[in-house]
SERO-4910 file (N, C-alpha, C, O; in steps of 0.05 Angstrom, whole numbers):
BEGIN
 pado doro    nc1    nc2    nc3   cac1   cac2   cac3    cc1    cc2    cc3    oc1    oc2    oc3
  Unk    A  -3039    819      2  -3011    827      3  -2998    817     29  -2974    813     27
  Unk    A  -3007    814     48  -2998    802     70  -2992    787     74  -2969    783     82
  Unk    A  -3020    761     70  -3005    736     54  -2978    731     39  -2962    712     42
  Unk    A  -2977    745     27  -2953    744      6  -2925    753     21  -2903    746     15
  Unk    A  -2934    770     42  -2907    774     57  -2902    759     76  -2881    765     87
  Unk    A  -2915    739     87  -2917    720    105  -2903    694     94  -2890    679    109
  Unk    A  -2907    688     65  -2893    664     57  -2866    667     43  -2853    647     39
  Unk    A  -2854    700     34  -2836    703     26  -2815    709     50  -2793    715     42
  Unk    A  -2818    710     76  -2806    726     98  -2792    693    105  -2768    693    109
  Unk    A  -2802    674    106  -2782    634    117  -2777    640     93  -2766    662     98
  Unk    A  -2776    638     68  -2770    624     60  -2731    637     53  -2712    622     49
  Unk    A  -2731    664     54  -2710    680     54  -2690    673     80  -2665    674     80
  Unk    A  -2705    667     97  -2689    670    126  -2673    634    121  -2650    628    126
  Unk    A  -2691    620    112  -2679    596    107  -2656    596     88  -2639    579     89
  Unk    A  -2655    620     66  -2630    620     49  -2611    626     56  -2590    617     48
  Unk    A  -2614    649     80  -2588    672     94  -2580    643    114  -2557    640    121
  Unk    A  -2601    625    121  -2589    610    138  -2568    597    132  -2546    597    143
  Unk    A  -2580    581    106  -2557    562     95  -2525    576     88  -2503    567     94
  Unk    A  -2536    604     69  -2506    616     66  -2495    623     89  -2471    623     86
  Unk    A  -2502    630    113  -2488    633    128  -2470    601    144  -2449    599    157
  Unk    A  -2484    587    138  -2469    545    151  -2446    543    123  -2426    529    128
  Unk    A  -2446    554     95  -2436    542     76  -2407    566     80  -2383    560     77
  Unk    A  -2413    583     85  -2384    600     87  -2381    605    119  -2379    627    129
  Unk    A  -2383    576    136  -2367    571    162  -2351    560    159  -2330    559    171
  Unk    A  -2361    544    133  -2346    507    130  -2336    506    107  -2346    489     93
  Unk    A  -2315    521     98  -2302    525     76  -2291    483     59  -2291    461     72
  Unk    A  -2286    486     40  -2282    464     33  -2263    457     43  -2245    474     44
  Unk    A  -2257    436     53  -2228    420     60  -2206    413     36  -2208    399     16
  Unk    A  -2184    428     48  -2157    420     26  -2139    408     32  -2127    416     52
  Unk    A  -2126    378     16  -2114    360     28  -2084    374     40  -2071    391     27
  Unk    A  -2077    364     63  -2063    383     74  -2032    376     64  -2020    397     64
  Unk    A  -2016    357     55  -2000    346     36  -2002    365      5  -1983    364    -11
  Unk    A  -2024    378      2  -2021    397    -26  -2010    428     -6  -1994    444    -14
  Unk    A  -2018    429     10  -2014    457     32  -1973    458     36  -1954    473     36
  Unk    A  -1979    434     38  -1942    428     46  -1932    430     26  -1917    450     25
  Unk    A  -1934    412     -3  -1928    424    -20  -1919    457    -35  -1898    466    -45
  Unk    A  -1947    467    -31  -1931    495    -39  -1914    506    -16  -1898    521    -27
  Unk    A  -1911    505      8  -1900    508     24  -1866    510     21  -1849    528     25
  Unk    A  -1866    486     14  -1836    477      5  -1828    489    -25  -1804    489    -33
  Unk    A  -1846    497    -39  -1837    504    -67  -1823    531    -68  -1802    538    -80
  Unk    A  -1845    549    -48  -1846    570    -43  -1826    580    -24  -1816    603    -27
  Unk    A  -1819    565     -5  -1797    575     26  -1778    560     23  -1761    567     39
  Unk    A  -1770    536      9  -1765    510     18  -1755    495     42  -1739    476     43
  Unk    A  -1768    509     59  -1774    510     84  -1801    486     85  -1822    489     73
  Unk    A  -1792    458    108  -1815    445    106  -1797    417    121  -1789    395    114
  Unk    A  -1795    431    144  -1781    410    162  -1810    390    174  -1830    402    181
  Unk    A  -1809    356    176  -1834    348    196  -1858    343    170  -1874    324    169
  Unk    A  -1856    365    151  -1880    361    133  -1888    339    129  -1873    323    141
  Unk    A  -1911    324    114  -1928    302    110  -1927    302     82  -1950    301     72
  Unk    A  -1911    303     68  -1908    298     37  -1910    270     23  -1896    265      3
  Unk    A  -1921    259     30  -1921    226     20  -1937    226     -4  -1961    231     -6
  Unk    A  -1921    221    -22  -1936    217    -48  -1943    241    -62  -1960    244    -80
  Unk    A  -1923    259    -51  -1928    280    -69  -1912    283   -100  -1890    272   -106
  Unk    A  -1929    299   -116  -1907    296   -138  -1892    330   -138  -1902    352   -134
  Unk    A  -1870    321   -142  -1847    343   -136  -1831    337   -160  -1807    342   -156
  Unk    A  -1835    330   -181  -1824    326   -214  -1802    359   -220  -1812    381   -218
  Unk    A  -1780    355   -225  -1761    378   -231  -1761    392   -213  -1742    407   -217
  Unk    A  -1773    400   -188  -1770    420   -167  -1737    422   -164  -1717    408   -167
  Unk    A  -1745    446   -157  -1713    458   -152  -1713    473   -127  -1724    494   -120
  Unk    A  -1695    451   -110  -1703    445    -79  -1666    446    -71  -1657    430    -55
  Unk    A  -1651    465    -81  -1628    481    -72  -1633    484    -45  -1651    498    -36
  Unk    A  -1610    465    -25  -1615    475      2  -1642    469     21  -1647    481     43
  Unk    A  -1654    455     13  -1688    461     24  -1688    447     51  -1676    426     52
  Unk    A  -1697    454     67  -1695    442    100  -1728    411     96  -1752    416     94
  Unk    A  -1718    390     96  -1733    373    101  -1728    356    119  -1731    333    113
  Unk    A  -1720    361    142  -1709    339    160  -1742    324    176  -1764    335    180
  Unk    A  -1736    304    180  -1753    290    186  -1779    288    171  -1800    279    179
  Unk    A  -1775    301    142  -1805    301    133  -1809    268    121  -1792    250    117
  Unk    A  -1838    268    118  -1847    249    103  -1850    248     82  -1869    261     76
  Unk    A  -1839    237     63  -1835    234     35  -1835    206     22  -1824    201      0
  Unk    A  -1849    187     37  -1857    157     22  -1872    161      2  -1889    179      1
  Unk    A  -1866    139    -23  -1880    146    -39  -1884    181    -62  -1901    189    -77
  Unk    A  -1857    193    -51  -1867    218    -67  -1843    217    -99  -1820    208   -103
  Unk    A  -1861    229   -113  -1837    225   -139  -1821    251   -134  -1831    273   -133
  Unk    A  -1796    247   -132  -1773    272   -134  -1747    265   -158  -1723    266   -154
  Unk    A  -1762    258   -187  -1747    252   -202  -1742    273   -214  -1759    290   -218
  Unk    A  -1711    276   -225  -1698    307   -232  -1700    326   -214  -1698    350   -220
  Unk    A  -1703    320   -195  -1704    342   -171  -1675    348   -172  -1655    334   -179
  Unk    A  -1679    373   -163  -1648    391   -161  -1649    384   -121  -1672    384   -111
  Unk    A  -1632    381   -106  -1633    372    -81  -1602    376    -76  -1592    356    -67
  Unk    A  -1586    396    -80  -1570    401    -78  -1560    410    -49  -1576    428    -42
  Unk    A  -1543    407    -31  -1548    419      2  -1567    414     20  -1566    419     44
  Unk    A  -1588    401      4  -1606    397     27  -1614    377     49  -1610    353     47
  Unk    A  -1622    387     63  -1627    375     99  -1647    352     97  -1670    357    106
  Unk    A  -1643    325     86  -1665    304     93  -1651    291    122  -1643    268    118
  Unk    A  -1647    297    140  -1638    281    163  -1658    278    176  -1673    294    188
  Unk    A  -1657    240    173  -1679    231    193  -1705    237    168  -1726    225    174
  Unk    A  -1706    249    148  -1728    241    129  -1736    206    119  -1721    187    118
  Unk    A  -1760    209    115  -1773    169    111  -1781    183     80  -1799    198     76
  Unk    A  -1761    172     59  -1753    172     38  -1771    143     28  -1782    142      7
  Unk    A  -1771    122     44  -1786     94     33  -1797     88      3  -1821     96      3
  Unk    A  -1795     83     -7  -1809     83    -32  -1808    103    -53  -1820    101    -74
  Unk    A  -1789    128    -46  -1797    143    -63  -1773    146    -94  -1754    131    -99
  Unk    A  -1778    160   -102  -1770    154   -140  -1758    180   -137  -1769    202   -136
  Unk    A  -1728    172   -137  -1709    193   -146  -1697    193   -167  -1674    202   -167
  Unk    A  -1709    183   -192  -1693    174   -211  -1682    206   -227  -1696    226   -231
  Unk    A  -1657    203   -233  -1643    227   -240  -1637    242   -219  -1620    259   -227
  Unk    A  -1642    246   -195  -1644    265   -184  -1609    284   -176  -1589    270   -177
  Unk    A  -1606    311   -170  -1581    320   -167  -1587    320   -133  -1604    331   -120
  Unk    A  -1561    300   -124  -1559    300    -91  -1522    310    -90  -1505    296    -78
  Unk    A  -1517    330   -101  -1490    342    -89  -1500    354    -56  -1518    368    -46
  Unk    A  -1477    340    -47  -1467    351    -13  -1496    349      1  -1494    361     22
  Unk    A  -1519    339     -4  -1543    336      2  -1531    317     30  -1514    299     33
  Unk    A  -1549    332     48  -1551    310     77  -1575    289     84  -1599    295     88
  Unk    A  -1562    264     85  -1588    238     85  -1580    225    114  -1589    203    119
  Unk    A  -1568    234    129  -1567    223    160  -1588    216    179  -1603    231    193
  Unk    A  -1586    184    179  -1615    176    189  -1635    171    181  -1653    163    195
  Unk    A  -1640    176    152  -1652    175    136  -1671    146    128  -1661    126    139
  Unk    A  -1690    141    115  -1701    119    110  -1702    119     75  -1716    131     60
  Unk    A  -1678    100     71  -1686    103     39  -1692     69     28  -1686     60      6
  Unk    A  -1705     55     49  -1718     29     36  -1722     27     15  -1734     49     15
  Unk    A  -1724     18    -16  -1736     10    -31  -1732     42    -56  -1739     43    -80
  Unk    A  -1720     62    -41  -1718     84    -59  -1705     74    -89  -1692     53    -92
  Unk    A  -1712     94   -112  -1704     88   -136  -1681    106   -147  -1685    117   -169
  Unk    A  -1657    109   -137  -1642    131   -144  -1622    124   -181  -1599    129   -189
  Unk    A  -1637    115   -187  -1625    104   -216  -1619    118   -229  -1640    130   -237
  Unk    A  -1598    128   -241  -1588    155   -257  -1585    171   -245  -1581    192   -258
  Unk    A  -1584    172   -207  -1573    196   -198  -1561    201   -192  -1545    182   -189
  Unk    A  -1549    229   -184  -1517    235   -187  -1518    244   -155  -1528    263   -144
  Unk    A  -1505    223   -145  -1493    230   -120  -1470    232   -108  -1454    213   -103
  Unk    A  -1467    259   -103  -1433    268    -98  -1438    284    -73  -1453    303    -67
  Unk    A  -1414    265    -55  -1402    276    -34  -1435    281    -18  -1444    303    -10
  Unk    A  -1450    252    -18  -1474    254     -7  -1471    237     21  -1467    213     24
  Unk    A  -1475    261     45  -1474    243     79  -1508    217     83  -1532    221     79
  Unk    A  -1497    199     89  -1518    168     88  -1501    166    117  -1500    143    123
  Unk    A  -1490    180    133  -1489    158    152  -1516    153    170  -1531    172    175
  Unk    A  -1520    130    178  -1544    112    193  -1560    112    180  -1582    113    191
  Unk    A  -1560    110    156  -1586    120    135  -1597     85    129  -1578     70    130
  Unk    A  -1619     73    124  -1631     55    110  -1624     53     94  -1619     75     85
  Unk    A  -1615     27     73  -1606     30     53  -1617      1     30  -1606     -6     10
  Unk    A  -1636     -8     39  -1648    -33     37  -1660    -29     16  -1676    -11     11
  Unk    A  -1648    -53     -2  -1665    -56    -36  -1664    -30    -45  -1687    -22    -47
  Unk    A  -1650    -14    -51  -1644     13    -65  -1637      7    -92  -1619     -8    -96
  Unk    A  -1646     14   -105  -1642     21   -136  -1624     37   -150  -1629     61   -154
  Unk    A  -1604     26   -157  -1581     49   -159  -1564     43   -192  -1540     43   -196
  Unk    A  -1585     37   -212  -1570     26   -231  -1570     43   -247  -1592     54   -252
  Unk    A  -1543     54   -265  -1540     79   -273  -1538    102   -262  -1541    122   -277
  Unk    A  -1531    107   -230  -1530    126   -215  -1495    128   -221  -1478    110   -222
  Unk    A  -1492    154   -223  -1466    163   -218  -1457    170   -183  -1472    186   -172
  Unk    A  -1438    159   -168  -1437    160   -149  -1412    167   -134  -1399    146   -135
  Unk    A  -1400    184   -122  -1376    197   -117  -1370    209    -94  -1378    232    -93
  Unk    A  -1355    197    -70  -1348    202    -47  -1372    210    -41  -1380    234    -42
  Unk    A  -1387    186    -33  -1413    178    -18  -1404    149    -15  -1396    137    -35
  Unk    A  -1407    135     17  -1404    111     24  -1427     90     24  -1439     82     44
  Unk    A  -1435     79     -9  -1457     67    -17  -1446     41    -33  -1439     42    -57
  Unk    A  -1445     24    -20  -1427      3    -39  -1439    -13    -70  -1463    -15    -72
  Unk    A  -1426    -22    -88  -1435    -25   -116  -1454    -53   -114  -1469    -57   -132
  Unk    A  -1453    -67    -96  -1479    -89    -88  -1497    -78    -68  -1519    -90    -67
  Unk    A  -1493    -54    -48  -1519    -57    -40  -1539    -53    -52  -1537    -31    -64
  Unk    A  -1560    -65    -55  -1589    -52    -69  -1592    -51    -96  -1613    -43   -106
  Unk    A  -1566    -63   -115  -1575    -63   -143  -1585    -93   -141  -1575   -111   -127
  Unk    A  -1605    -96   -157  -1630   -114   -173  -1615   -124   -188  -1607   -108   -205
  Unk    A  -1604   -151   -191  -1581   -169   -204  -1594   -174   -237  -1584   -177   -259
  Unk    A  -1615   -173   -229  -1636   -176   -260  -1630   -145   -291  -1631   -144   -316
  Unk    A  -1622   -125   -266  -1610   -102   -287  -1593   -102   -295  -1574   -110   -282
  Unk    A  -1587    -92   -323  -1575    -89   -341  -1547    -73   -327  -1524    -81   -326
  Unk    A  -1558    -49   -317  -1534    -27   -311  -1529    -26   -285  -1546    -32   -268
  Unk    A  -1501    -15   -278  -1497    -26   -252  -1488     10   -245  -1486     29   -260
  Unk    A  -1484      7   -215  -1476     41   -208  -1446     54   -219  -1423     44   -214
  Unk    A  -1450     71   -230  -1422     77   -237  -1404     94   -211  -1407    119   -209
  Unk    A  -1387     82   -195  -1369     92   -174  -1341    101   -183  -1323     88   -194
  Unk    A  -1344    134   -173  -1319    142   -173  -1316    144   -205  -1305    123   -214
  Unk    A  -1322    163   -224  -1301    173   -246  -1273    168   -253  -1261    165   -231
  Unk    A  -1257    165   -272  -1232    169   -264  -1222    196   -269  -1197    199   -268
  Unk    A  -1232    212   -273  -1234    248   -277  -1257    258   -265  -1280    256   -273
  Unk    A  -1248    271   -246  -1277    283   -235  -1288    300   -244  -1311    306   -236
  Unk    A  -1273    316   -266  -1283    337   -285  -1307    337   -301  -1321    356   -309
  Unk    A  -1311    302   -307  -1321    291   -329  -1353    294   -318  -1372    296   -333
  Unk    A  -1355    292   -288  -1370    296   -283  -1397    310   -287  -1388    331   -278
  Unk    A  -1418    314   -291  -1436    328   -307  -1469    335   -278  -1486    319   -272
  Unk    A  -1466    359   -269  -1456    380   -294  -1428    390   -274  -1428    394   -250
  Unk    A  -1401    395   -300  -1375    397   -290  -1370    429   -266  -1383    450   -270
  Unk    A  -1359    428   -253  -1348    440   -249  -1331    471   -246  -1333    493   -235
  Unk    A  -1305    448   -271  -1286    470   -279  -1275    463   -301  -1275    439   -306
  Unk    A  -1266    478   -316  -1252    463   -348  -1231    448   -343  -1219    456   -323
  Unk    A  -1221    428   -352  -1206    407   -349  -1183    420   -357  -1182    426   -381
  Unk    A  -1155    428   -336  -1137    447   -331  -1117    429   -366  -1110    445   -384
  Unk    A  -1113    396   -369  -1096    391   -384  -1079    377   -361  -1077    383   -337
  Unk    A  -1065    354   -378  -1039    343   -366  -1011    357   -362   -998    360   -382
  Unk    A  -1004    363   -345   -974    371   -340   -953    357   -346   -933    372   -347
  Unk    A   -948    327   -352   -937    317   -360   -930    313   -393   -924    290   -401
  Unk    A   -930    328   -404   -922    328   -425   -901    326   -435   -901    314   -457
  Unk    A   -870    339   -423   -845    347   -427   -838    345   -400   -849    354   -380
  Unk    A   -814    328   -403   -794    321   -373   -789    352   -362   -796    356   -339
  Unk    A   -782    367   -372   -772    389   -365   -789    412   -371   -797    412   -394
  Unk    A   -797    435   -356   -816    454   -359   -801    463   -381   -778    458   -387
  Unk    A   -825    485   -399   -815    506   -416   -803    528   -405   -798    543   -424
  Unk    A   -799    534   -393   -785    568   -384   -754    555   -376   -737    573   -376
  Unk    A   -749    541   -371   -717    525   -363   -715    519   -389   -694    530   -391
  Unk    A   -720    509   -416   -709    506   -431   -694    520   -446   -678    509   -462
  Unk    A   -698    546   -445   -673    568   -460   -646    572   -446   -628    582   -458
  Unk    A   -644    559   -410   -614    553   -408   -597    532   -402   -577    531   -387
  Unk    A   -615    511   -420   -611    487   -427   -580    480   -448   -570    458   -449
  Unk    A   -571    506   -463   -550    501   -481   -517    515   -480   -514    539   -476
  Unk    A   -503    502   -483   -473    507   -466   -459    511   -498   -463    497   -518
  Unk    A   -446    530   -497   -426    539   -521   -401    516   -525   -378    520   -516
  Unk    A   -407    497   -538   -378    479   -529   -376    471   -567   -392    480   -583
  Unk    A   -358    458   -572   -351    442   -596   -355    471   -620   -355    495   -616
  Unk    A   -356    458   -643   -366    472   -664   -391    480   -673   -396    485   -697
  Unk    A   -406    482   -653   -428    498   -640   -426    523   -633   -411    525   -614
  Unk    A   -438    550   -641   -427    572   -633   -453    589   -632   -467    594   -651
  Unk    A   -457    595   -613   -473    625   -613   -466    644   -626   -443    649   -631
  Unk    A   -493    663   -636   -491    678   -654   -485    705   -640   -499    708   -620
  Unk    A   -466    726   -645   -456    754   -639   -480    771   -626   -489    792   -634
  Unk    A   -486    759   -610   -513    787   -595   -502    795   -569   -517    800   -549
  Unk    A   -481    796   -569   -467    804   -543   -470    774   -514   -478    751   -518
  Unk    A   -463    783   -493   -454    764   -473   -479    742   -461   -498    754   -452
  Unk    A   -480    727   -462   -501    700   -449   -505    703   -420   -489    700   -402
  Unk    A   -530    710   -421   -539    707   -393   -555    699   -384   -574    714   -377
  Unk    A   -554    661   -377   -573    649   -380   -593    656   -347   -581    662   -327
  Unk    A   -624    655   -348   -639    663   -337   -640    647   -313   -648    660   -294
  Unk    A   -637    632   -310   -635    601   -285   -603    598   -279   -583    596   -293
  Unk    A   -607    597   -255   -579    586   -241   -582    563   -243   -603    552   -250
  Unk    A   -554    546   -234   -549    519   -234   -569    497   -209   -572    472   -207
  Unk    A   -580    522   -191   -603    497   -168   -622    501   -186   -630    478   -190
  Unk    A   -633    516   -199   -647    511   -223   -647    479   -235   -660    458   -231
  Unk    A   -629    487   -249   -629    456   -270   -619    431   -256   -628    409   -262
  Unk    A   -604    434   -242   -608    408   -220   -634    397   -207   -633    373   -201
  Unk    A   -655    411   -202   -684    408   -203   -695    383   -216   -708    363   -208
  Unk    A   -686    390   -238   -696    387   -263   -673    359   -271   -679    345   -291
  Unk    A   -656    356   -259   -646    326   -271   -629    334   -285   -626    358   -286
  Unk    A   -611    317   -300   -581    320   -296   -575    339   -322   -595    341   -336
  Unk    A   -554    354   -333   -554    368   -350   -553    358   -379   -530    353   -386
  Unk    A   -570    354   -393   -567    347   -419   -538    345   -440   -530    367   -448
  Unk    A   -521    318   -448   -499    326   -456   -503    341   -488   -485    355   -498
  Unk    A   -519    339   -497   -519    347   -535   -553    355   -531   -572    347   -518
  Unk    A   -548    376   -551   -579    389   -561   -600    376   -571   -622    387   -577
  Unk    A   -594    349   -574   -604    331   -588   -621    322   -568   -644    321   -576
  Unk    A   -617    313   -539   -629    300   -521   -659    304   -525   -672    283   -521
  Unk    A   -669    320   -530   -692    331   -523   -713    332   -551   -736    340   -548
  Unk    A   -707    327   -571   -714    320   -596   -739    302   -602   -733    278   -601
  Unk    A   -759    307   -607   -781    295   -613   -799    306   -581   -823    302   -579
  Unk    A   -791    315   -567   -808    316   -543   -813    347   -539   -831    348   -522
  Unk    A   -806    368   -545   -815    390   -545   -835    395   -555   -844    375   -565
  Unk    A   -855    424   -560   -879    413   -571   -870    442   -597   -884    446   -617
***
């Protein structure tokens, strides 16, 4: 029996040894997946080392990335609305679709970026890189990005600048109010638009009292001579 406790006593001490070296040295986790949730989670992640991360649809409202590294990372359909890339190294990375309303890119490195189909409005680039950029099919709108820099002459589609309705914009806004120009003359001035003269007569409802004074319809351009003027244009 002694024996027997003599060869079972190493060989135990050798096991406590090892588990004790294996839970010092926990596995290593790439530190670019650490940053990742970081930013998903706070989007907070100024400096980070994000290169080549994939960030597919993140919804990155506001997110502080200034100076991060982001070469090589896919941020296609990313929502990036307000947010802080100033001084971010963007290089290589794939924004295709992405939403960059009021988004700040100051200083920025967008070498070789792919922003093709993205909608950038009222996006700050000043001192930003702008070399070989990909911008075909990007909707683009008070952001100072000109329609040759960076499109690939070999593509089909070229950047669409400036809407001629900004409403149209997608995703809109505000409902599209309608043209005002419809009728020379507003509707609420047209009921004292008509003068009792000729064989024309108002009907017995007692005394006329038209609602607008005369700086009124002087406004409005000179006084209509016959009821007729206005014929086909009312609605």
């Amino acid at each position: 029996m002694r024996r027997c406790h003599l060869v079972i006593f190493p060989v135990m001490a050798t096991l406590c040894l090892a588990g004790s070296v294996l839970a010092e040295s926990p596995l290593p986790e790439e530190p670019h997946l650490l940053n990742v949730q970081q930013l998903l989670s706070t989007h907070l992640c100024p400096g980070c080392d994000l290169a080549d991360a994939d960030l597919r649809g993140a919804h990155l409202i506001g997110a502080d990335l200034r100076d991060a590294n982001l070469t090589g990372a896919d941020l296609s359909w990313v929502n990036l609305e307000g947010a802080d890339l100033t001084g971010a190294d963007l290089t290589g990375a794939n924004l295709t679709g992405a939403f960059l309303t009021n988004a700040t890119l100051i200083n920025a490195d967008l070498d070789n970026a792919n922003f093709s189909q993205a909608q950038l409005y009222f996006v700050d680039v000043t001192g930003a890189s702008l070399d070989n950029v990909n911008l075909a099919g990007a909707t683009i709108v008070g952001t100072p990005i000109s329609i040759g820099n960076g499109v690939d002459p070999e593509l089909e589609e070229e950047p669409i600048i400036s809407p001629p309705e900004l409403w149209q914009l997608d995703p809109p806004s505000d409902v599209h109010p309608g043209s005002s120009e419809r009728i020379d003359v507003p509707e609420p001035v047209m009921p004292s638009l008509h003068r009792h003269r000729g064989p024309r007569r108002r009907p017995r409802r007692g005394p006329c009292h038209p609602r607008y004074g005369p700086s009124v319809l002087q406004t409005h351009g000179p006084e209509p001579q016959s009821p007729t003027q206005y014929q086909g244009v009312l609605p």
